[in-house]
RONUTI-744743 format. One record per residue (C-alpha): x, y, z. Coordinates in pm, whole numbers, plus 50000, padded with zeros to 5 digits. Each point is the difference from the previous one (the first is absolute). Layout:
BEGIN
XYZ ...
! end
This chain:
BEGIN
500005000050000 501195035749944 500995018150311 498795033550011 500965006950341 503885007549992 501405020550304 499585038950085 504084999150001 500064991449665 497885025549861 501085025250231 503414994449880 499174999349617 499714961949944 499804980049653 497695016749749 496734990849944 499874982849690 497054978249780 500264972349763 502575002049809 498264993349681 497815034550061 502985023650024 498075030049942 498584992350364 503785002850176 499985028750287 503345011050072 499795011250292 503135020450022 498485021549790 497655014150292 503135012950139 499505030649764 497705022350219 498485018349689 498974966749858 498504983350334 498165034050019 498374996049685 499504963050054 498275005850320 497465024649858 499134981149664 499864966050192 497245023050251 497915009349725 500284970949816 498394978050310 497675026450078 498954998449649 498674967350018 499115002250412 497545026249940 498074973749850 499644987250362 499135032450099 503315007650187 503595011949953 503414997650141 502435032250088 503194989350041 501184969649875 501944981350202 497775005850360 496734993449838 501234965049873 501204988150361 496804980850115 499214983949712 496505010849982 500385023049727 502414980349769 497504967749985 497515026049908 502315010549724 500594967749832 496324992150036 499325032549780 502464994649789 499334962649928 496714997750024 500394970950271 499384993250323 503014996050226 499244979150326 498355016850300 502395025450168 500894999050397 498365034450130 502565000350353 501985025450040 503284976550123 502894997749789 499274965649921 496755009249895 501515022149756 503094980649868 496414969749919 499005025549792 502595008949808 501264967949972 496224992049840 500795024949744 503494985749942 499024966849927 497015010649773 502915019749793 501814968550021 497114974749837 499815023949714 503574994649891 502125024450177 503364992350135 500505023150307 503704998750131 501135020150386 496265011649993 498554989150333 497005010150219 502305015250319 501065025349708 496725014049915 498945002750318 502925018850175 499045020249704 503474994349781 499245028349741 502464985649754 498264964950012 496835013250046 500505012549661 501584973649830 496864976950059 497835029649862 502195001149698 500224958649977 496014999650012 499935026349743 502414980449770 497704968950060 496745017149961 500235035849792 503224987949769 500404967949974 496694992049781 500935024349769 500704986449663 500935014149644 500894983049694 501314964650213 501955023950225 498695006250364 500495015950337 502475031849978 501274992349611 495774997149919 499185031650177 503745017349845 498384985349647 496275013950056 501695034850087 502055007649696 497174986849773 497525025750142 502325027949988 501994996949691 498035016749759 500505032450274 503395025149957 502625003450232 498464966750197 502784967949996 498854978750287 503154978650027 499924992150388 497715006850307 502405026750133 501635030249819 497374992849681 497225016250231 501645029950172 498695026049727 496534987450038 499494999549656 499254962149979 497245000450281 498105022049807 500424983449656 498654970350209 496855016950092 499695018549646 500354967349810 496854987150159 498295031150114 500825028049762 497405021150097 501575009250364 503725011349924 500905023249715 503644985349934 500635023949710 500095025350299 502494982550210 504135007050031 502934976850077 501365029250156 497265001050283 500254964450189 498055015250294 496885012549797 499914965949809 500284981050261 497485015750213 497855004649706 500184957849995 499704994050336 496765019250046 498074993949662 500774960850136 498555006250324 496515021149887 499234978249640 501794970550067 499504992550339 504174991050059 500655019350362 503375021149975 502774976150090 502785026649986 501225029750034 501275021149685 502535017750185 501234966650127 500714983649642 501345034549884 501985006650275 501434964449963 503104992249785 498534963749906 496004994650157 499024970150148 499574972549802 497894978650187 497245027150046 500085009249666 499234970649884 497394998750267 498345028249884 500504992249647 498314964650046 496365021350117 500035013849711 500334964649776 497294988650248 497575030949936 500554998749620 499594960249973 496384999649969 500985028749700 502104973649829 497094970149994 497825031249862 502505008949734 500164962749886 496564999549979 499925026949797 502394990349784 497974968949935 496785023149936 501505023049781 501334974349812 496474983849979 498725030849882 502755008049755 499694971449811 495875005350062 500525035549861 501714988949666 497644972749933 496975026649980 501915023749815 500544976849766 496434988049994 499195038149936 502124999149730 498814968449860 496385017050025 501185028649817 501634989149736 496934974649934 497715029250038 501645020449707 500604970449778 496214989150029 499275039049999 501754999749617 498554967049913 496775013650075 500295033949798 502264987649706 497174971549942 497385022149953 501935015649715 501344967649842 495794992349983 499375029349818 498724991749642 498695031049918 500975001949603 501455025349851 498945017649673 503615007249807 503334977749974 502165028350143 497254998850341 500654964749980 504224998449929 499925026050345 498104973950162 502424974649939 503065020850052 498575011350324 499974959950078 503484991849925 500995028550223 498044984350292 502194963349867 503135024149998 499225019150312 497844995950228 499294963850005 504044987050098 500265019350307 497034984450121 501164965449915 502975008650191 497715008350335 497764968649941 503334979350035 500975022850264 497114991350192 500244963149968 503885005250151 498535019050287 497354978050060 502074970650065 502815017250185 497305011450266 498384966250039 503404983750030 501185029450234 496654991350220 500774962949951 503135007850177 498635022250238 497704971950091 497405025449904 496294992849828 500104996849641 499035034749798 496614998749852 499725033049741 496665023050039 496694982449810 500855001149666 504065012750024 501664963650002 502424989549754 497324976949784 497825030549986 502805022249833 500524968249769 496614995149899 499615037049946 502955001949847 499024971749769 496715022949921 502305026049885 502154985249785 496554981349849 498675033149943 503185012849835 499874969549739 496525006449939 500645038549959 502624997349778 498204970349787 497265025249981 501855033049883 501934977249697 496354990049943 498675036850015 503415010749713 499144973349800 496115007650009 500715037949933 503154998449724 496474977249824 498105030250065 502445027249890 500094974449628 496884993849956 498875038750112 502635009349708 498404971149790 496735018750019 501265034649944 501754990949689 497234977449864 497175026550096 502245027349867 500414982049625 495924989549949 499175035750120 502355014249740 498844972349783 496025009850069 500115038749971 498325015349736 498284968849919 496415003450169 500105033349757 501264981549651 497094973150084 497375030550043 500985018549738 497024999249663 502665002249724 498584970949818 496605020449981 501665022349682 502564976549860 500214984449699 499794964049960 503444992449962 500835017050308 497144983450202 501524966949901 503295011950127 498225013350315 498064963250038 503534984549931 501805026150264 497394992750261 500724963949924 504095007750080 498355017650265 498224972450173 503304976149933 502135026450153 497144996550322 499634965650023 504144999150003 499565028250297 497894973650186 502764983350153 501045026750124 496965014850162 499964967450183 503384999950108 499815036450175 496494986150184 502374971150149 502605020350110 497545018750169 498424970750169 503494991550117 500665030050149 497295001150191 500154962350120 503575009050104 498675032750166 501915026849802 500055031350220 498635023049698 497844968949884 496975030549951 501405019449747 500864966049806 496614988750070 498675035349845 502325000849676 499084966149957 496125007150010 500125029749761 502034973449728 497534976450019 497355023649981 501365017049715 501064962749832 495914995450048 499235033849842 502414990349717 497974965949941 497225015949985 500495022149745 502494980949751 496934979149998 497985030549899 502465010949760 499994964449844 496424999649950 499955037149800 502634995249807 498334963849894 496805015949914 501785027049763 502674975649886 496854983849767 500595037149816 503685004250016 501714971049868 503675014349846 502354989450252 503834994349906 501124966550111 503625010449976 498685024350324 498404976550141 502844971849986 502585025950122 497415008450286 499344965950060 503654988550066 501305030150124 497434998750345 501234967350091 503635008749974 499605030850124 498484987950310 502924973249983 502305028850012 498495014150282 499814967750207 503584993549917 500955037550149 498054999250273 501514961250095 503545017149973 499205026250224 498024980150220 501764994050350 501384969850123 500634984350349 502454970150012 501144981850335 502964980549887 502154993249682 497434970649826 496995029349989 502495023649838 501124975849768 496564990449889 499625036149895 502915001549828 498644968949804 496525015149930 502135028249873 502004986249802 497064977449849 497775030949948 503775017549836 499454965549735 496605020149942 501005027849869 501304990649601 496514987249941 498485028650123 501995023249814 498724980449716 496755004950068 500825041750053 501604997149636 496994981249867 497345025650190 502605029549812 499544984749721 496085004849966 500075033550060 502865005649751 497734978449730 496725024650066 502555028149932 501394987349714 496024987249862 498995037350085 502845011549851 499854982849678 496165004050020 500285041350017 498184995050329 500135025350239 500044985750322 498175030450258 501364982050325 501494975750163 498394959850002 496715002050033 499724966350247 502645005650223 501605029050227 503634980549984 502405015749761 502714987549817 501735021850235 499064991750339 500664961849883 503565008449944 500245022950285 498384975650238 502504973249856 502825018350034 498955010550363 499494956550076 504095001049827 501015025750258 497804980850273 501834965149945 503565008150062 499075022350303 498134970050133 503354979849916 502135024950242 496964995550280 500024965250016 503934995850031 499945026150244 497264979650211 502564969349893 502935016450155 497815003650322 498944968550037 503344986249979 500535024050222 497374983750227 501314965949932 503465009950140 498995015150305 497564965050000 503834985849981 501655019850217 497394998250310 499764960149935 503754995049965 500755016550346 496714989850179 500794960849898 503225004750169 498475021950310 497504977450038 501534967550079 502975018150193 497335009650245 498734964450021 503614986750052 500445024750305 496774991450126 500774964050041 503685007250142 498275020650267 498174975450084 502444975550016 502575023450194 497175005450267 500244964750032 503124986949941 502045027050212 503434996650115 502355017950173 499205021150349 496855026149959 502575030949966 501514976749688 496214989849895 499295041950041 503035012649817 499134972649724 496585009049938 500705036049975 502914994949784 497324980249833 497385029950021 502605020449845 500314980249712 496505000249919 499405039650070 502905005149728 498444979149767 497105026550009 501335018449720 498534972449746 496804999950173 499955041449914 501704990049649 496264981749995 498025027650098 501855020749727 499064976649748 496564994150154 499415034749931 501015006749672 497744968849917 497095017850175 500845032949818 500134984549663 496424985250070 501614963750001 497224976250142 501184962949980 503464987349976 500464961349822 503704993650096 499554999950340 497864987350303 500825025250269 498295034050011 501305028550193 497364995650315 501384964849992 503125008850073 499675026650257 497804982650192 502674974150008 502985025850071 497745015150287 499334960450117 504124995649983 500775034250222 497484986750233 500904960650028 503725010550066 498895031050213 498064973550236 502494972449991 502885027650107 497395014250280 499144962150079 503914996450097 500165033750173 497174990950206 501844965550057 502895018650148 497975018950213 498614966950185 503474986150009 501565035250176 496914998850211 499994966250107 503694990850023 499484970949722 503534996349868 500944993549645 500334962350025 496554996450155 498565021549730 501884977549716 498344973250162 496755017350014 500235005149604 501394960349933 497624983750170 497245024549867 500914995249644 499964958750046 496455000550088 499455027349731 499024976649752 499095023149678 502705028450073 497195028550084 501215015850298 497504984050230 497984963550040 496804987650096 498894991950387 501324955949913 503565010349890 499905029650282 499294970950269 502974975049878 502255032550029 498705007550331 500654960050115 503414998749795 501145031850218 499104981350300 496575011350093 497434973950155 496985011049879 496324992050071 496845009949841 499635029550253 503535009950001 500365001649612 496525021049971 501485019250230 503365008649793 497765004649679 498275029550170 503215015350037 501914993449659 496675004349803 497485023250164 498375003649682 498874962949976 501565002649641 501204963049985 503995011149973 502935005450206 502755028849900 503314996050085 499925031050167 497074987450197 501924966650069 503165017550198 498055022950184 498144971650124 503574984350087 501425027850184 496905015050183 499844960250129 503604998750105 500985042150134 497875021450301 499025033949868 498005022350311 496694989750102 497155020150142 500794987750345 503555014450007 498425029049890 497204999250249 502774992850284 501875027449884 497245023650002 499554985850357 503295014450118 499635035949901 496615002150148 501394989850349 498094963250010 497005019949926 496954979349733 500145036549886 502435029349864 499365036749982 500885027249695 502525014850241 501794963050098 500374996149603 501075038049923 502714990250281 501594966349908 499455000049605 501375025149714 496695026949914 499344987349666 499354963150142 498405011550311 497515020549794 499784969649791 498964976550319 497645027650130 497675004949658 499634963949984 499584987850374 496184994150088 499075018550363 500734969050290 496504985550120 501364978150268 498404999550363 503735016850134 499495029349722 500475038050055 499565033049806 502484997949680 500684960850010 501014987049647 499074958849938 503794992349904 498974961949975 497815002849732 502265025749820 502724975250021 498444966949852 498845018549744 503135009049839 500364963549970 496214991249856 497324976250140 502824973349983 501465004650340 496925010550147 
! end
């Protein structure tokens, strides 16, 4: 047993030094050191206050030291504070031995707790040896005040050294090296106090120069806010080449004590902010997410509206704007917005895997904002752009028809008007009524050239009244003014029926008196109407307009041409032969003596206008020659931008299909760690934006094809929507597969999987990944789950495919697949932690107040917690009470309710 009761003499006369264990060094007392009056003054008086501090919880007090400790009474009283234990009854005589009972009780309750006491014994305390006296004090404060004190696996006076210079570092002109010299400015009492209470000392305020001011500035801001009693004097320390270790550290170790329950608070708060933080970025990015769906739908839904529009338009320049107007909406306006849909997509799935992580719900969009709502309306659009642009090549083709056949009519109309005036008044006129019989036969026989010339005008007639039909089937914006012209020729074609009939039937009734007709006249007349109006058709065909598509249409022209060019020798005979009448009534009237008073008496065509009209058809044909080479040239112009557009778009085409499939099997055959995987596939994405320029080389051609009025293309398969909707498809596969491996190194960071386990992850993944898609069905997901050693049952594995496929879709992702692995096999926080942590900065209270959060947490989280908590309902509930509980399973969803 230890013997704590060594002889008077051998304290009197100094004795051996008190010592502890040997493996708590900190705890040594050298007692020699009390020798130093200054120091065993300022030992006395912090070793008073610091036993009063804790006996005024018994409601009494000691005044000096080393008289108040001699019956016992008071230093079983002490421990029992101090320890929170009872010590055993104490002997209330006032005989010495009653005494020595007593403190030998309190010696041997310092004993059972580990203390080694050495040339401490009872006599000593109670003769009232000051120097023991205090070097129990300072062994109980070791044990009890120092000792416990631990900081980063160092303890007792290194722990409390440690805890010092960490609070104060961050403070100027504070280095806290030792518990002596390092605290005689008083700066480092006061950074103490400022670190955790900021709001009672003004340390921008304080100077090294003035020890006495800070340290009385310490002492008493302690003693009112802190409730640590004033240990020491200022003057004392000042006055003092080296203070007192031992009460420094005494005093020090009150303030550890008072700021300990700061330092559980701080680590709760640390855990709450960080609960928040990561809360905070999840909704911003769910705003985000909303936004950015919002606008997209928002353009959707207005550039829809105008991709509906069929509202024709009444010229081809209207209509060319129109479609101009739509390849600067292909140009412009439409990639940006293919850029935010794939945007979207990225940040969708880097929030869910961030709140995967997180161990967060899943993120379910507003009604009608998730990801297969922008698809399907973003199929929608790009059906109504097919359909819009379908229906504007429709609209060209339907008006360049109008624009020919409106010129059809004009030139047709134009030619029987010309034809018809004057006529209505040569078929009223009476001349017949005084002529002589010979010139009514030539009148009967010119009415009869007459009605040939009309019946050969027919055709005609009938050919304007189909146009107009046409025009008005096909809705021709100036369709009434056709519709008009139209009714005034038939009407007048009527009128001129009508009275050619008339005519006939006078000129029939006085041709029984007139019968002198010359048949030389009348043959001329007879052949010259037909060829005449042969002349006429043939100038009108080769000025009529043409409208070809592709080479074969302007080559079957040129054949007609050249077959109605194999025409013309015959028909000059027939001029010569018509000539030649007229030159044999000339030469009959000449040889005859006949005058002749006018010209033929049947017809109103002249030699002349037969030759002029003739040479006009001679003009005509090799002026229809130069337009149908020129509309040659152009179509072989066509042709090669037909060849051009098919040439590059065979090769574009497949190229795109070739990357497609590597994609996919890169996303499933990857090797290498994720940064190598990562670097790859945007090496690989940079190889495929650079090939870009061929898919604009396209659009160039594409355009010129559209400009040219180019409508089908035979040499190739692909058509320009074809292709970018596969370019778009290739930016976004490799743009998914690229965030797909992003998002995989987030769950690895996260979760601490290393790059072996993730290689695994991927092999034994792929081996169940039967057709090479990226994901399998809920059979091959099971033998992957047993092959990884998983026991599963029917409950378990229903379980699991509520996690990897919320959706109920049938297939498991890769993606989905590891975050099942590591969320199974790594802790994240739950909302108990967070509950418990809550817990400790509301002082064990079921409830926390706006001013305990404004307090322990930053203001932007604190505000955070205080919008969100619901008021506290519970039976122990008072004004201002905020339901933490609640607030805290709900960051985590109904899961860990």
């Amino acid at each position: 047993m230890v013997d704590y009761h060594a002889s008077n003499s051998q304290a009197s006369s100094g004795g051996p030094a008190v010592y502890m264990d040997p493996r708590e060094q900190e705890n040594d007392w050298d007692r020699d050191l009390l020798l130093d009056p200054a120091w065993e003054k300022q030992q006395r008086k912090t070793f008073t206050a610091w036993c009063n501090s804790h006996l005024r919880k018994a409601g009494t007090q000691i005044e000096n030291i080393e008289e108040d400790f001699r019956d016992g009474l008071k230093l079983m009283l002490l421990l029992e504070v101090i320890s929170g234990e009872r010590l055993p009854k104490p002997e209330r005589g006032k005989m010495r031995v009653h005494k020595i009972n007593n403190v030998n009780k309190a010696l041997d309750y310092i004993a059972s707790k580990g203390v080694k006491l050495v040339s401490i014994g009872a006599e000593e305390i109670v003769d009232g040896n000051a120097k023991m006296t205090l070097g129990m004090i300072w062994t109980i404060i070791l044990r009890f005040a120092i000792q416990d004190i631990s900081v980063e696996e160092t303890s007792a006076k290194e722990g409390l050294l440690l805890w010092c210079q960490r609070k104060t570092a961050p403070y100027k002109n504070v280095n806290v090296q030792n518990f002596h010299i390092s605290w005689k400015d008083g700066l480092a009492f006061n950074a103490l106090i400022h670190r955790h209470r900021p709001e009672l000392i003004d340390y921008d305020k304080l100077r090294k120069d003035d020890p006495l001011t800070n340290l009385n500035n310490a002492f008493e801001v302690a003693e009112k806010y802190l409730d640590i009693p004033k240990m020491m004097d200022a003057e004392d320390i000042v006055n003092t080449a080296r203070p007192d270790e031992k009460a420094i550290m005494t005093y020090v170790s009150s303030f550890y004590h008072a700021f300990s329950g700061a330092q559980k608070a701080e680590t709760a708060a640390n855990r709450i902010c960080k609960v928040l933080a990561v809360n905070q970025e999840n909704e911003h990015l769910m705003e985000d997410y909303e936004k950015l769906a919002s606008d997209l739908l928002e353009w959707i839904r207005r550039t829809i509206p105008w991709l509906e529009n069929r509202a024709p338009e009444k010229t081809m320049a209207e209509m060319q704007q129109k479609l101009e107007d739509f390849r600067g909406y292909r140009r412009v306006h439409k990639p940006p917005k293919v850029q935010e849909k794939c945007q979207l997509e990225i940040n969708f799935n880097t929030l869910q895997t961030k709140l995967r992580l997180s161990n967060r719900p899943a993120f379910m969009p507003s009604e009608g904002r998730m990801v297969s709502d922008i698809n399907g309306s973003w199929h929608n659009l790009e059906g109504a752009e097919k359909g819009y642009e379908e229906w504007m090549l429709n609209e060209i083709r339907r008006l360049e028809r109008l624009d020919h056949l409106a010129e059809k009519f004009r030139q047709k109309a134009t030619i029987h008007e010309s034809w018809t005036d004057g006529k209505e008044a040569m078929l009223t006129q009476k001349d017949y009524e005084t002529a002589s019989l010979s010139e009514v036969k030539a009148l009967l026989r010119k009415h009869e050239a007459f009605e040939s010339d009309l019946a050969a005008h027919q055709d005609r007639v009938e050919q304007i009244a189909a146009i107009a039909q046409e025009l008005n089937e096909l809705d021709y914006y100036d369709s009434p003014s056709v519709n008009a012209r139209c009714q005034k020729i038939c009407e007048q074609w009527d009128a001129l029926g009508s009275l050619t009939q008339s005519r006939r039937e006078s000129l029939e009734r006085t041709e029984k008196q007139l019968e002198s007709i010359d048949e030389l006249y009348l043959e001329y007349a007879k052949r010259a109407a037909p060829f005449n109006n042969w002349m006429e058709g043939a100038m009108e065909d080769l000025q009529d307009m043409f409208i070809v598509h592709n080479i074969e249409e302007i080559q079957g022209l040129i054949t007609a041409h050249e077959q109605f060019k194999s025409t013309l020798p015959e028909a000059n005979k027939e001029r010569e032969a018509i000539q030649a009448i007229q030159a044999e009534v000339q030469k009959i009237a000449q040889y005859n003596g006949i005058k002749l008073s006018g010209g033929n008496p049947y017809t109103t065509i002249t030699p002349k206008s037969i030759d002029d009209k003739w040479h006009k058809v001679e003009q005509l044909v090799p002026q229809r020659d130069r337009a149908l080479q020129e509309e040659l040239a152009k179509q072989q112009s066509n042709d090669h931008l037909r060849r051009k557009f098919a040439n590059q778009a065979n090769i574009v085409g497949p190229w795109i299909q070739t990357k497609m499939e590597e994609i996919g099997r890169i996303s499933i055959e990857m090797n290498g760690t994720l940064e190598d995987q990562l670097v790859n596939l945007r090496e690989y994405e940079q190889s495929i934006i650079e090939y870009k320029p061929n898919i604009d080389q396209l659009e160039g051609d594409h355009q010129l094809i559209q400009e040219a009025l180019i409508f089908d293309n035979k040499y190739t398969a692909y058509t320009m929507e074809h292709l970018r909707v596969g370019w778009e498809q290739l930016l976004t596969t490799i743009a998914r597969t690229i965030n797909e491996i992003e998002n995989q190194i987030l769950t690895r960071d996260a979760k601490g999987i290393s790059q072996e386990q993730l290689h695994e992850y991927r092999t034994s993944f792929n081996h169940f990944d039967k057709k090479r898609t990226g994901q399998m069905d809920m059979d091959n997901y099971r033998a992957l789950l047993v092959a990884t050693g998983n026991s599963l049952g029917d409950a378990e594995f229903a379980r699991i495919m509520g996690i990897v496929d919320p959706n109920n879709s049938g297939a498991v992702t890769f993606q989905a697949f590891i975050d099942f692995m590591s969320r199974e096999t790594t802790d994240t926080d739950t909302a108990d932690q967070v509950i418990a942590s809550f817990k400790i900065l509301a002082a064990d209270k079921n409830f926390i107040t706006a001013e305990e959060l404004r307090r322990e947490l930053p203001p932007d989280q604190a505000e955070y917690c205080i919008a969100r908590m619901a008021p506290y309902s519970g039976p122990d509930a008072k004004p201002g009470a905020l339901d933490y509980m609640s607030f805290s399973t709900a960051l985590y969803g109904e899961s860990d309710l």
